[in-house]
DRENPA-351276 format. One record per residue (C-alpha): residue in three letters; x, y, z. Coordinates in Angstrom, 3 decimals, padded with zeros to 6 digits, always signed. Layout:
<drentis>
+------+----------+----------+----------+
: keke :       c1 :       c2 :       c3 :
+------+----------+----------+----------+
:  ALA :        X :        Y :        Z :
...
+------+----------+----------+----------+
</drentis>
This chain:
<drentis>
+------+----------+----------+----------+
: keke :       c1 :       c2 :       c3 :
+------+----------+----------+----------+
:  UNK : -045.514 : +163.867 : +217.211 :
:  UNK : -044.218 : +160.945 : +215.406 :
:  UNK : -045.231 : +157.148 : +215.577 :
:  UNK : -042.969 : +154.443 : +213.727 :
:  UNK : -044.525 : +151.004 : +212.957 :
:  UNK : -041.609 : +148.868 : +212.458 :
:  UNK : -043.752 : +145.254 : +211.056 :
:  UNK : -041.085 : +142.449 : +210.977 :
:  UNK : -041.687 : +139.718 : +208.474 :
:  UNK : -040.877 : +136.179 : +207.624 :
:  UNK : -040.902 : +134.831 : +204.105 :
:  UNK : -041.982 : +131.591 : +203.505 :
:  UNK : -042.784 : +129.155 : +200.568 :
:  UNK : -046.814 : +130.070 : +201.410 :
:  UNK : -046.187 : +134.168 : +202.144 :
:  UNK : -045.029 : +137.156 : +203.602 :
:  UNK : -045.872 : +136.243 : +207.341 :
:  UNK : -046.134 : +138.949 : +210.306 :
:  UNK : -044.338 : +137.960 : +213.396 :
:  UNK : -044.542 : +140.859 : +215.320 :
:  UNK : -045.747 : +145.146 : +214.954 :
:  UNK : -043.337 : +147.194 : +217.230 :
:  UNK : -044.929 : +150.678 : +217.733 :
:  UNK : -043.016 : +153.204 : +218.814 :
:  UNK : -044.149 : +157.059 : +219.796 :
:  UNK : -042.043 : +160.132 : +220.178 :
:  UNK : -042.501 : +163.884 : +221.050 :
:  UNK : -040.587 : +166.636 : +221.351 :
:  UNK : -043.293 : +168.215 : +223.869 :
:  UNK : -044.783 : +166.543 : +226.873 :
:  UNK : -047.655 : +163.906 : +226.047 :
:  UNK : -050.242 : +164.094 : +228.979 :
:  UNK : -050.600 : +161.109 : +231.083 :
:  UNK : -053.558 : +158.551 : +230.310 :
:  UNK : -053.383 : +159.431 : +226.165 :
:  UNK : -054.805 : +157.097 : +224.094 :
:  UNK : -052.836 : +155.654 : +221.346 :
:  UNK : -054.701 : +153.761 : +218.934 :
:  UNK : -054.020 : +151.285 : +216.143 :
:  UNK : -056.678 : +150.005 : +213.378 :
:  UNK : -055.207 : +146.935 : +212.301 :
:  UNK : -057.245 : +143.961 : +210.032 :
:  UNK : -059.556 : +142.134 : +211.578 :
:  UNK : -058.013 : +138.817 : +210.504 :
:  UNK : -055.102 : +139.891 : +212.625 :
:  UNK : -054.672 : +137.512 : +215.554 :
:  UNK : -052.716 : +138.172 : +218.738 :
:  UNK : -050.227 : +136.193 : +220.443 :
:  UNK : -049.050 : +138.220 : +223.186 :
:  UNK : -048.566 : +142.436 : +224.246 :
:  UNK : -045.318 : +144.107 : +225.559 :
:  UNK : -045.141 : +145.722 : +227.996 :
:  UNK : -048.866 : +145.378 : +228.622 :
:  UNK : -052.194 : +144.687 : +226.996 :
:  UNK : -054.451 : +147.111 : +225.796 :
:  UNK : -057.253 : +149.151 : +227.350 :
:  UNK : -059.780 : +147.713 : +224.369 :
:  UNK : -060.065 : +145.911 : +221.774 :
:  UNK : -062.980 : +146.418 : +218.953 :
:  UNK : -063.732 : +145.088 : +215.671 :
:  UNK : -065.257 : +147.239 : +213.010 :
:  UNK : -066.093 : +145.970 : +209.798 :
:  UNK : -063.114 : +144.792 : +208.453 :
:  UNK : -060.920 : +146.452 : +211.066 :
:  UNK : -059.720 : +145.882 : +214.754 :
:  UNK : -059.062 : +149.120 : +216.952 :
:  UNK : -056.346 : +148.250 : +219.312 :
:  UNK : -055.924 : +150.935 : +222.085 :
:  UNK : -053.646 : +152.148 : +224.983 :
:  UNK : -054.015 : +154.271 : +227.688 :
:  UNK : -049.825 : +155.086 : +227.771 :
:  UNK : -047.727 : +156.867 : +230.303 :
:  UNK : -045.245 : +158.367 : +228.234 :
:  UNK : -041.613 : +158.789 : +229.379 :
:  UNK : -038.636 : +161.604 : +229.412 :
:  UNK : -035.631 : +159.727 : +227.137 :
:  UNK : -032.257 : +162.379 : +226.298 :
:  UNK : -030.992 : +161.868 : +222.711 :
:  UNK : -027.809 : +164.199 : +222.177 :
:  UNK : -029.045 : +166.318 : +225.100 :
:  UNK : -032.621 : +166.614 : +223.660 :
:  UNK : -035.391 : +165.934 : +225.818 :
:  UNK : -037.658 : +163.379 : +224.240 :
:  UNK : -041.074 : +161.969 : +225.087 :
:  UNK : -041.615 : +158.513 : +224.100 :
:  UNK : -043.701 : +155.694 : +224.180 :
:  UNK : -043.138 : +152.168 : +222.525 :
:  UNK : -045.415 : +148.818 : +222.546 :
:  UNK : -044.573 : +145.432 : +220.594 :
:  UNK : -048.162 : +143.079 : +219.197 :
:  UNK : -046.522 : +139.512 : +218.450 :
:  UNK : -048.636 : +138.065 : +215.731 :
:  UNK : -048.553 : +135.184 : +213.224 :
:  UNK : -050.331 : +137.059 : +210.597 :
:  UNK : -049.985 : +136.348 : +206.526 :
:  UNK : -050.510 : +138.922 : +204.268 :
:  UNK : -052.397 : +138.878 : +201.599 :
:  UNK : -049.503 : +139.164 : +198.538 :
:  UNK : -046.130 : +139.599 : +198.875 :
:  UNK : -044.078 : +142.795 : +199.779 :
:  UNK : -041.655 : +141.115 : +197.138 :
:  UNK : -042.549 : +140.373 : +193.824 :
:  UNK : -039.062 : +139.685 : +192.905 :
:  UNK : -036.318 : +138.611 : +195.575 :
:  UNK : -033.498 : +137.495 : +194.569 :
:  UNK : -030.552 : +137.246 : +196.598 :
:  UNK : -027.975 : +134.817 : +195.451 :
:  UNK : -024.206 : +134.062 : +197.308 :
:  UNK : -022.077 : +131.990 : +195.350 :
:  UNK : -018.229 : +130.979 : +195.342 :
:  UNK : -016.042 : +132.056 : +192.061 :
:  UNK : -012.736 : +131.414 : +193.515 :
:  UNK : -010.647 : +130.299 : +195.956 :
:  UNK : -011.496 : +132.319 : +199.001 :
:  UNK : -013.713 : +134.675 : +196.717 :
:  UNK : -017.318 : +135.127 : +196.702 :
:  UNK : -019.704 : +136.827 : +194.871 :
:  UNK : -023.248 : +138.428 : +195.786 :
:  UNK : -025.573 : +139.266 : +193.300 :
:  UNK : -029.185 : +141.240 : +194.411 :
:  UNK : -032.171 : +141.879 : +192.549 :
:  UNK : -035.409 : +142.962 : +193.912 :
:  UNK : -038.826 : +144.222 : +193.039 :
:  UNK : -041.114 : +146.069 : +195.293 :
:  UNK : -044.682 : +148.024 : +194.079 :
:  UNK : -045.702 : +147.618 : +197.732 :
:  UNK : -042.870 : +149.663 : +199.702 :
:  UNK : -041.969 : +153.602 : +198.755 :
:  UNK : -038.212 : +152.982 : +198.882 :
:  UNK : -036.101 : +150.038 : +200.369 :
:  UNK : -032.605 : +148.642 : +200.554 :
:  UNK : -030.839 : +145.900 : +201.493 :
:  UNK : -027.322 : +146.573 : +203.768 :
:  UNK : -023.964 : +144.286 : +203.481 :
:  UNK : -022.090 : +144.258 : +206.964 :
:  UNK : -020.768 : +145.605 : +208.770 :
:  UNK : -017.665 : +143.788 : +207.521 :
:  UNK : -014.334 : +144.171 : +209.899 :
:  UNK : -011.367 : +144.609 : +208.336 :
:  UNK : -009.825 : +141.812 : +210.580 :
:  UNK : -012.503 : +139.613 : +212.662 :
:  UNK : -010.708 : +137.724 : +215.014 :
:  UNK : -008.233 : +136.719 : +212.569 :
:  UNK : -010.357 : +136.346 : +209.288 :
:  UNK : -009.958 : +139.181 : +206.918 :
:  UNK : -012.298 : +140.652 : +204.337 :
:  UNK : -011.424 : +142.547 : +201.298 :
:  UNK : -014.184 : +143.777 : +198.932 :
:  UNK : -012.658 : +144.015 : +195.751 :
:  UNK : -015.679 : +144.383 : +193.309 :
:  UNK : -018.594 : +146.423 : +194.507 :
:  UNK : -022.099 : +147.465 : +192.063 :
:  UNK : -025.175 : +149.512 : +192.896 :
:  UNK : -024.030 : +149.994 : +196.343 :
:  UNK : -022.431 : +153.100 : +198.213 :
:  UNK : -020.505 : +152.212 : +201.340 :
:  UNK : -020.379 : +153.637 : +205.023 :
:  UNK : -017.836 : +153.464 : +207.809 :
:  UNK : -019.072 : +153.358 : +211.234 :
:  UNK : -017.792 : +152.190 : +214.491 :
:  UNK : -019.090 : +149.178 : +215.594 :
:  UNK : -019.109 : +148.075 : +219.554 :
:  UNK : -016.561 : +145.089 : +219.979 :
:  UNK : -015.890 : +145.772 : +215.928 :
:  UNK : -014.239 : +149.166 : +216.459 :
:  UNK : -014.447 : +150.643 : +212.677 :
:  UNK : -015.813 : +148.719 : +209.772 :
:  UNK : -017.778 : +149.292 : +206.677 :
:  UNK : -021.297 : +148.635 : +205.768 :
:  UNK : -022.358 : +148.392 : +201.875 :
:  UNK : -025.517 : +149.748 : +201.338 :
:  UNK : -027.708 : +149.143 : +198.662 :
:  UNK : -030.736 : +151.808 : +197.786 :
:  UNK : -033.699 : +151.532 : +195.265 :
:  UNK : -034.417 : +153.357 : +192.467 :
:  UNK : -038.066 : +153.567 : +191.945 :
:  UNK : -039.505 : +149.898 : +192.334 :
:  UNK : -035.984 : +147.879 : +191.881 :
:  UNK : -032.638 : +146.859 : +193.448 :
:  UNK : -029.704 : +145.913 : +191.771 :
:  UNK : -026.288 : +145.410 : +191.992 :
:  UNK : -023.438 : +142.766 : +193.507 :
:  UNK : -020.260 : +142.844 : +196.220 :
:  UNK : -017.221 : +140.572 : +195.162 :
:  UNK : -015.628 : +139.228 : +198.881 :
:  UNK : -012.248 : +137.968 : +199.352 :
:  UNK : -011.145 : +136.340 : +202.210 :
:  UNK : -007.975 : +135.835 : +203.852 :
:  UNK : -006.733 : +132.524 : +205.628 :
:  UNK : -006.727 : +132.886 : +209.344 :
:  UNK : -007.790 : +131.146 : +212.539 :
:  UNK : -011.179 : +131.559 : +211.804 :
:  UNK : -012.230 : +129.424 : +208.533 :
:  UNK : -016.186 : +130.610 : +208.180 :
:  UNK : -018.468 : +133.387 : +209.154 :
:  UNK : -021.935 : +134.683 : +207.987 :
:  UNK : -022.206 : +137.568 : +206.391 :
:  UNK : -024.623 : +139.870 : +207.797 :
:  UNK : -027.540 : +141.057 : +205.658 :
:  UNK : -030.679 : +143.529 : +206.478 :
:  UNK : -033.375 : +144.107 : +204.056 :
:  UNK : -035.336 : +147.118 : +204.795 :
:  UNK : -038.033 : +149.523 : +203.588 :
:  UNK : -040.996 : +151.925 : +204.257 :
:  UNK : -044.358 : +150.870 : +202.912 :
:  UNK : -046.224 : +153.587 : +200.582 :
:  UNK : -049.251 : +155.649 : +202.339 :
:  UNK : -051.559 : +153.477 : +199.818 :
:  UNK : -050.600 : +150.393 : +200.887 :
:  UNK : -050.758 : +150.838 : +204.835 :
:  UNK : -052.092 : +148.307 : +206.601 :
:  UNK : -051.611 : +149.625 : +209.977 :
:  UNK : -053.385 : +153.201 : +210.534 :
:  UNK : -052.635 : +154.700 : +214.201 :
:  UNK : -054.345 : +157.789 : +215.980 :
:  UNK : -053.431 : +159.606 : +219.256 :
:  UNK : -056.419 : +161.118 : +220.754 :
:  UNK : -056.020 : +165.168 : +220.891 :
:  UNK : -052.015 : +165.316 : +218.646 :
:  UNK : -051.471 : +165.680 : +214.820 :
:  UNK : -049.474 : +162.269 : +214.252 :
:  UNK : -047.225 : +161.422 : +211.560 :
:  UNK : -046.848 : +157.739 : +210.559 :
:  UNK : -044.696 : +155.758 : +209.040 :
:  UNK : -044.558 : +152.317 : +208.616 :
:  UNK : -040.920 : +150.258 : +208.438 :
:  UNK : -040.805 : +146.623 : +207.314 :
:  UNK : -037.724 : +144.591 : +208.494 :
:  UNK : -037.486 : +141.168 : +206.662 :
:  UNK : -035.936 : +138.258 : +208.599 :
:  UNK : -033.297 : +136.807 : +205.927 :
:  UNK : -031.409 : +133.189 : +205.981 :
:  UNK : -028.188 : +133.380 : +206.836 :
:  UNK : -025.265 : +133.787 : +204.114 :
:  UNK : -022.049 : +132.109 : +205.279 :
:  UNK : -018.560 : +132.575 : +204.040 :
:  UNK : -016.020 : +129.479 : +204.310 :
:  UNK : -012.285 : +129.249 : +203.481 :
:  UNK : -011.379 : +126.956 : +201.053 :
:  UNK : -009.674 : +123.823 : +202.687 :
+------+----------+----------+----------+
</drentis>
């Protein structure tokens, strides 16, 4: 039985702010109806509103606050495989108490006409591993055209996008507690004359820096816990 915390976060000038824990279970053999899930979470940790529903109890323990659910789990198919699964979303406003950062540094910049640079560099002690994904980048999008003609630090990945068809995503990993590396973008005149380019920073936090611990009464739970950072958004413009 697995249980991914995905914790989505907002920098700002003050912190790393918490806008919302989305918590979701899966099983590979039935889960009985009327488990409890649980989740210890800090007792600072204020709650703004539950989806789909609230929770059986709340309780505050020392410095923690048990959060639990009496679920009804659900029967899901992924590539034929019958899945149980069980998902809940806490939205929060909650700062934490240093910065999943310590370096961030993510910098677009013009160099040409019609050519832009990105350089990355980030720092992370907090997370296990992390990266930080360029795209996906259409070859042709709806009239503006992309070439990447530099590319550092960064392996890239077709897939097929729905209304894209293919494109490519850039994908940028970490090696131990850094990120490096840069993309050089060219565009070419069409229709269009901006667009943003799409960027996702993501990573897993380390077992000794968990914030969120989870339980499921009577199952042996793995748990892992995904941070998704809410970035500005990075536009590309045409020289007029």
């Amino acid at each position: 039985m697995k249980l991914v915390n995905t914790i989505n976060i907002l920098s700002s000038e003050r912190g790393d702010i918490v806008k919302s824990i989305s918590s979701y279970l899966t099983s590979e053999t039935p889960i009985p109806e009327n488990t409890l899930l649980m989740l210890k979470l800090p007792s600072s940790l204020e709650f703004k509103q539950f989806h789909p529903e609230p929770p059986t109890f709340i309780k505050n323990v020392g410095e923690e606050k048990i959060v639990g659910w009496k679920i009804t789990p659900y029967l899901r198919f992924v590539r034929n495989t019958p899945l149980f699964s069980y998902g809940i979303r806490i939205d929060t406003e909650y700062e934490l108490q240093r910065k999943i950062m310590e370096i961030k540094y993510i910098d677009l910049k013009s160099i040409g006409e019609n050519i832009f640079k990105l350089n990355i560099l980030l720092k992370s002690s907090i997370l296990r591993k992390f990266r930080l994904i360029v795209g996906p980048l259409p070859q042709n999008y709806f009239g503006l055209k992309y070439e990447i003609i530099e590319k550092k630090g960064c392996k890239e990945k077709l897939c097929n996008v729905k209304g894209l068809g293919f494109t490519r995503v850039y994908i940028f990993e970490s090696k131990g507690s850094f990120l490096e590396g840069s993309i050089k973008i060219k565009l070419e005149p069409g229709p269009r004359f901006f667009t943003i380019l799409p960027l996702f920073l993501q990573g897993i936090i380390s077992k000794k820096e968990n914030f969120i611990k989870a339980k499921v009464s009577g199952a042996k739970l793995l748990v892992l816990n995904r941070v998704n950072f809410d970035l500005p958004d990075y536009y590309l413009s045409l020289a007029k």
